[in-house]
C-alpha positions as CSV (number, residue, x, y, z in Angstrom):
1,X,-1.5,1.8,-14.4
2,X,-5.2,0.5,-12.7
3,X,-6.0,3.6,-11.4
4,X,-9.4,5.2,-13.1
5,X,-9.6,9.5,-13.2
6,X,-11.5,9.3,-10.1
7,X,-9.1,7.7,-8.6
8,X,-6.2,9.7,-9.1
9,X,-7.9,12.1,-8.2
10,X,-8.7,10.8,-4.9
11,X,-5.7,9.9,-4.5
12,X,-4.1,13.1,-4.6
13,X,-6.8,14.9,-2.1
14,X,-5.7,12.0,0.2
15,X,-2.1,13.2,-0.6
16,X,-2.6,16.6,-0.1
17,X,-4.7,16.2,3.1
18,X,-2.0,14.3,4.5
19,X,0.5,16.5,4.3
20,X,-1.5,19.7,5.2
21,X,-2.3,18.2,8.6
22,X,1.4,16.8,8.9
23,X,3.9,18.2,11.5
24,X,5.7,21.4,11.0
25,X,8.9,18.8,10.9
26,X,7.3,16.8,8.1
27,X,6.8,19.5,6.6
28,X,10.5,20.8,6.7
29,X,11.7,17.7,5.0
30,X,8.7,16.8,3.0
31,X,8.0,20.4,0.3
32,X,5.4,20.2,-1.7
33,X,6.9,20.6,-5.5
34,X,10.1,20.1,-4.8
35,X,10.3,16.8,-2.3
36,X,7.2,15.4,-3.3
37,X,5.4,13.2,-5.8
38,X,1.7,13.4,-7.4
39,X,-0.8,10.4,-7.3
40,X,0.4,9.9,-11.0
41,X,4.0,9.9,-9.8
42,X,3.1,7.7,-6.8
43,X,1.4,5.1,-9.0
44,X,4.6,5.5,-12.0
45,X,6.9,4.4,-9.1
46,X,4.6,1.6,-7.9
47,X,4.1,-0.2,-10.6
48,X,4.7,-4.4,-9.8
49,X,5.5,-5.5,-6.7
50,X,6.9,-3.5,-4.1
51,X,8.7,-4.5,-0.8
52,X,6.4,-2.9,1.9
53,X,7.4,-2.7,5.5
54,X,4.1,-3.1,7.8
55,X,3.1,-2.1,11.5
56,X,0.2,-4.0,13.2
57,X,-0.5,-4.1,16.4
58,X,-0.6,-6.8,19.4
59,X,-3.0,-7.1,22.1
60,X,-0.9,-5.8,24.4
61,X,-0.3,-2.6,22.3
62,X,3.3,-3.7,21.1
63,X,4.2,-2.3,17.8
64,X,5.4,-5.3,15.2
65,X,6.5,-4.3,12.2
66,X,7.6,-6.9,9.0
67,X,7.9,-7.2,5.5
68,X,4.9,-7.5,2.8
69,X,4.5,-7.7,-1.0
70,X,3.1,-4.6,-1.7
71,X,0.8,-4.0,-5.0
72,X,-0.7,-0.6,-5.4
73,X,-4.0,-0.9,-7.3
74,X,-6.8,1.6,-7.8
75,X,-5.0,3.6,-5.6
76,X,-4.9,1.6,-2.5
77,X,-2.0,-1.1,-1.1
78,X,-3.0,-4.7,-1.3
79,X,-0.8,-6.4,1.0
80,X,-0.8,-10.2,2.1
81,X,0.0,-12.8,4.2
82,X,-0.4,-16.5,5.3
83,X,-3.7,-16.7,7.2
84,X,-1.9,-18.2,10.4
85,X,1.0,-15.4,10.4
86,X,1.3,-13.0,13.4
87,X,0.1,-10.1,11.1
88,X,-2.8,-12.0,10.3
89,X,-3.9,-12.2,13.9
90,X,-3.4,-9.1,15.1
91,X,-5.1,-7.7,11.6
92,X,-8.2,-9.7,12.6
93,X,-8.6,-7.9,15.8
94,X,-6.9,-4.6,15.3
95,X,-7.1,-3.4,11.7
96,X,-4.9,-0.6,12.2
97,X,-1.9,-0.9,9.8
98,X,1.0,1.2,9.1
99,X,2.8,0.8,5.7
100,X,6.0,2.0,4.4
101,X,7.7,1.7,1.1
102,X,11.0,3.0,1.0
103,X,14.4,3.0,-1.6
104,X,17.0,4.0,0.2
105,X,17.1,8.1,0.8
106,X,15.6,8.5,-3.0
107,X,11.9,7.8,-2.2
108,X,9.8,6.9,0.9
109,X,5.9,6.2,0.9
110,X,3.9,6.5,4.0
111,X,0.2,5.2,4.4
112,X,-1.9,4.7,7.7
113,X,-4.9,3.0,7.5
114,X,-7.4,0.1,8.2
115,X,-6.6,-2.8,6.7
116,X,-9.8,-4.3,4.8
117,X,-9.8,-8.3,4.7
118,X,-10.5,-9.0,0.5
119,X,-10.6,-12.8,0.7
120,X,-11.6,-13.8,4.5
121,X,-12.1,-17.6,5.4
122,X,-15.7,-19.2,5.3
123,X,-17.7,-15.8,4.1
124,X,-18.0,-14.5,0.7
125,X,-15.3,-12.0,-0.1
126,X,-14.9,-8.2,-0.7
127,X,-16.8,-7.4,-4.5
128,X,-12.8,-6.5,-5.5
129,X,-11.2,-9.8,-4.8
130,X,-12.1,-11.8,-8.0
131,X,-10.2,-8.7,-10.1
132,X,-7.6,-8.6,-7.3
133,X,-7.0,-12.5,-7.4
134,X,-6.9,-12.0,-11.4
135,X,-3.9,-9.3,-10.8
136,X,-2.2,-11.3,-8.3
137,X,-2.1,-14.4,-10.1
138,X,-1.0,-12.8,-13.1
139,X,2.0,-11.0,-11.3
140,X,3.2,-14.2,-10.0
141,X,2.7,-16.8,-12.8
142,X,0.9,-18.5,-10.4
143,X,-2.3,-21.3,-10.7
144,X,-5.4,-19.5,-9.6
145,X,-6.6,-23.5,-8.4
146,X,-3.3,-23.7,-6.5
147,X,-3.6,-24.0,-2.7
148,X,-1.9,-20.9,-2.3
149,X,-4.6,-18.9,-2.9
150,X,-7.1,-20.2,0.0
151,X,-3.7,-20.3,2.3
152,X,-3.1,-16.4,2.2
153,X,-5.2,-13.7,3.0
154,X,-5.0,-10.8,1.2
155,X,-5.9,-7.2,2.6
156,X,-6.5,-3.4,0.7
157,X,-5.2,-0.8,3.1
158,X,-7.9,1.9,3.2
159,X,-5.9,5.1,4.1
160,X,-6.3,7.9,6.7
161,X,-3.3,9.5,6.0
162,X,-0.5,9.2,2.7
163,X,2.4,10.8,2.0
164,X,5.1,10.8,-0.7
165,X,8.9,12.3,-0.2
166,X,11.3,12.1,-2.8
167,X,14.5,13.9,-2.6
168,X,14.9,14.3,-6.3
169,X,11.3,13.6,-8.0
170,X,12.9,14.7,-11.3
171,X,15.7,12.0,-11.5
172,X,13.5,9.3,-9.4
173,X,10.8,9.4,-12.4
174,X,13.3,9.4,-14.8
175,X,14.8,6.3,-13.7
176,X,10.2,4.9,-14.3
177,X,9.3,3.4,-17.6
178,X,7.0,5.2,-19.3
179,X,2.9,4.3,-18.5
């Protein structure tokens, strides 16, 4: 777990702001206490890589969705991509993103937000990058001098909006290791 007091704790206003402006049919599904999870559950069942599916947006206004590495770290999704990708593009013009991260009917994560470039081409990078980069490269038992690294670009979603449905929190967390 990366995430400081203050964090969680932002976290879980973002959480809780989220759902309290949400639809009357989110709310239906998603209850607070029963179908939903914490910022410390949130960040038990995020831990390592997770498979994120990700919305951006063309010029035209076409939605495009795909599939990310997702890390959750200090409370926010770092999420990447090859600087010459599609995503990458539309990212650079419209920062609007969309992120999902979903198993099956047990658990389903939903962000909106901007999407902040951490390591952008030819201009010093975001303060966070060099712990970010330290994470990343960790996690995949990668070379930080590998090519890699300068190919991809690597974004923190800032979040509007965040919530967090499980339909059995109990059993989901008890399938977690410990933190």
């Amino acid at each position: 777990m990366f995430e400081t007091p203050d964090e969680l704790h932002s976290l879980q206003a973002l959480l809780d702001t989220s759902w309290a402006g949400s639809s009357s049919h989110l709310k239906s599904i998603i209850r607070p206490g029963e179908r939903t999870l914490d910022a410390e559950q949130v960040v038990r069942v995020c831990q390592g890589m997770c498979t994120l599916a990700v919305a951006t947006v063309t010029r035209r206004g076409e939605p495009r969705i795909s599939g990310v590495d997702g890390h959750l770290l200090h409370g926010r999704w770092i999420v990447g991509t090859h600087r010459h990708a599609a995503k990458a593009r539309h990212l650079a013009a419209r920062p609007g993103i969309s992120a999902t991260f979903m198993r099956g009917e047990q658990l389903g994560i939903f962000t909106h937000g901007l999407a902040v470039e951490l390591n952008p081409e030819g201009t010093s990078s975001d303060p966070t990058w060099p712990t970010v980069r330290d994470y990343l490269v960790n996690h995949y038992d990668g070379d930080g001098d590998d090519p890699f690294w300068d190919e991809n670009v690597w974004y923190r979603i800032d979040p509007s909006w965040m919530v967090a449905y499980s339909a059995d929190p109990v059993g989901l967390l008890d399938q977690q290791p410990a933190v």
